[in-house]
C-alpha positions in Angstrom: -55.2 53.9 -146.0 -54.4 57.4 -147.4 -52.4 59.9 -145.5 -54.1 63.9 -145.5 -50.9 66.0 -144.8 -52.5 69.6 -143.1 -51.9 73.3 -143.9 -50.6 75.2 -140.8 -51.9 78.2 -143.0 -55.5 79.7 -143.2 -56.6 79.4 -146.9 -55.7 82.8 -148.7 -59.5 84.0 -150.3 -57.9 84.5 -153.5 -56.2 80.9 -153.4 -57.6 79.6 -157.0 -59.7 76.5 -156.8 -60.5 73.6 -159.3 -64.0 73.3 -160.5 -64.6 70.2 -159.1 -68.0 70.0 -160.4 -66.7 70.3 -163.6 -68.2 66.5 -165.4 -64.8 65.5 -167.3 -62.8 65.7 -163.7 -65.7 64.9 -161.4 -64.1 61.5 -160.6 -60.7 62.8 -160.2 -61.8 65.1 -157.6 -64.1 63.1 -156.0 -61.8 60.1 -155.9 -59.0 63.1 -154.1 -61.9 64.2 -151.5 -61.4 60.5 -150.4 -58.2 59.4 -150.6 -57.8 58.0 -153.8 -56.2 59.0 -156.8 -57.9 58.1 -159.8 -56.9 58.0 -163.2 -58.6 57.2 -166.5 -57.9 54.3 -169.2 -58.7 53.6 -172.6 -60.8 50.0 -172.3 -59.8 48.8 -175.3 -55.6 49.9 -174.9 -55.2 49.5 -171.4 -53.0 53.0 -172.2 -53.9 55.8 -169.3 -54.9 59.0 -170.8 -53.9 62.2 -168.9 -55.2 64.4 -168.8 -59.0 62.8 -168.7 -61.1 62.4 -171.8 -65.2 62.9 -171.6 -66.5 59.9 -171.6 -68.4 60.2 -174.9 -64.7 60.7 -176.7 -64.3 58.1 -178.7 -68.1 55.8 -178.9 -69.4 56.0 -175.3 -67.7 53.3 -173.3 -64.4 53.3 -174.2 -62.8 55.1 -171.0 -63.6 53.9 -167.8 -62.0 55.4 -163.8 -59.6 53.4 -161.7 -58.1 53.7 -158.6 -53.8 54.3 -159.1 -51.6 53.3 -156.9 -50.5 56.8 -156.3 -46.4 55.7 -156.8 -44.3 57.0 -159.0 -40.7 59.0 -159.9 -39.9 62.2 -160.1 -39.4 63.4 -164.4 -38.9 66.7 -163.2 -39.1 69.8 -160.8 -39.0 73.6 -160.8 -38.9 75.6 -157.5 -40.1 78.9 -157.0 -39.0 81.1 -154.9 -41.4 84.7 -155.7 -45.2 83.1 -155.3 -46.9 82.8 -158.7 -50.3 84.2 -157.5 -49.8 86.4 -153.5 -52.3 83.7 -152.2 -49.3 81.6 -152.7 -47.3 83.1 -150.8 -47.0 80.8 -147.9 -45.7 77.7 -150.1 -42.5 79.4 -150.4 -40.3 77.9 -151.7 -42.8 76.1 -153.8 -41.6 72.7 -155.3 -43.9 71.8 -158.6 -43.4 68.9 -159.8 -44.4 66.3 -162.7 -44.4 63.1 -161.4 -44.5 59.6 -163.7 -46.9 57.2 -162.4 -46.3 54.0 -162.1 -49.7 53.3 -164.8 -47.8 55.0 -167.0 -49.5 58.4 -167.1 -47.3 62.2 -165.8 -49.2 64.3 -163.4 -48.5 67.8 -162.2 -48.6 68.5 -158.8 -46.8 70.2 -155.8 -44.2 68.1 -153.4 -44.8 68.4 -150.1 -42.3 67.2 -147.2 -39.0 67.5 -148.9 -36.8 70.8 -149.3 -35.7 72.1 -152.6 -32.2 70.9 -152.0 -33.1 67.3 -151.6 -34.9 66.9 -155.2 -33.6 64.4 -157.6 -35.3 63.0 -160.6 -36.4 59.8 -160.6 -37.0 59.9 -156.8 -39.7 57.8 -155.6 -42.8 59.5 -154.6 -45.9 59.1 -153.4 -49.2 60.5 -153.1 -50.5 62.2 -150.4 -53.8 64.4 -150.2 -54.1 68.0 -148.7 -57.8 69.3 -147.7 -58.2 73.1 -149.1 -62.0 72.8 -147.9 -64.8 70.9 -147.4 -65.4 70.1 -151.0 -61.6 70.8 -152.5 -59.0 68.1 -151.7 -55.6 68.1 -153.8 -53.5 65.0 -154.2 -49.8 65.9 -153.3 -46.7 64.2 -153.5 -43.9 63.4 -150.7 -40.6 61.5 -150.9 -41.5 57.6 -150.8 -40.1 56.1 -147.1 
């Protein structure tokens, strides 16, 4: 069952939002509007390919969606303290991080439920997703339990 963590903070109207109608990361946002992080794979490799290919790339067929496990270890981690964009503001401090899944493939993302201080690399994490709005829903990560 997927966890939604909440935002005790209104949306900013300048926060900048994904396209999710965007047809290369459709299923990647759609799959995040649900609870699911999905990933993409090369049929014919098995290999993950992040970031997603359209799936014409390569003859048609040869990339298909699945469903992660939404595990994986901390590679590495930058805090910021000044927001990047004002409507940021309220994520201070602001832990980014690029996570390696256990498919194989690194993700960017922001960690949620864990202070700078307690960061290490190769920290199990897992994914968690946060509701911006009704159509919007960005896949986070937290400290595994």
């Amino acid at each position: 069952m997927a966890e939604f963590v909440e935002d005790t903070q209104p949306l900013h109207p300048d926060y900048p939002l994904p396209d999710v109608d965007d047809p290369v990361m459709r299923p990647f946002w759609d799959g995040a509007r649900d609870g699911r992080l999905m990933q993409q794979r090369d049929r014919l490799t098995g290999a993950v390919v992040w970031p997603p290919k359209p799936l014409y790339c390569k003859g048609g067929d040869r990339f298909e969606w699945f469903e992660a496990s939404g595990k994986g270890r901390i590679y590495t981690w930058v805090v910021a303290h000044e927001p990047f964009l004002p409507a940021m503001r309220h994520l201070l401090p602001h832990i980014m991080v690029v996570v390696d899944l256990a498919e194989g493939a690194r993700i960017v993302g922001h960690m949620v439920g864990c202070t700078p201080e307690a960061m290490r690399f190769d920290m199990p994490v897992r994914v968690v997703f946060k509701r911006l709005t009704e159509r919007v829903t960005l896949p986070v990560w937290r400290p595994e339990r």
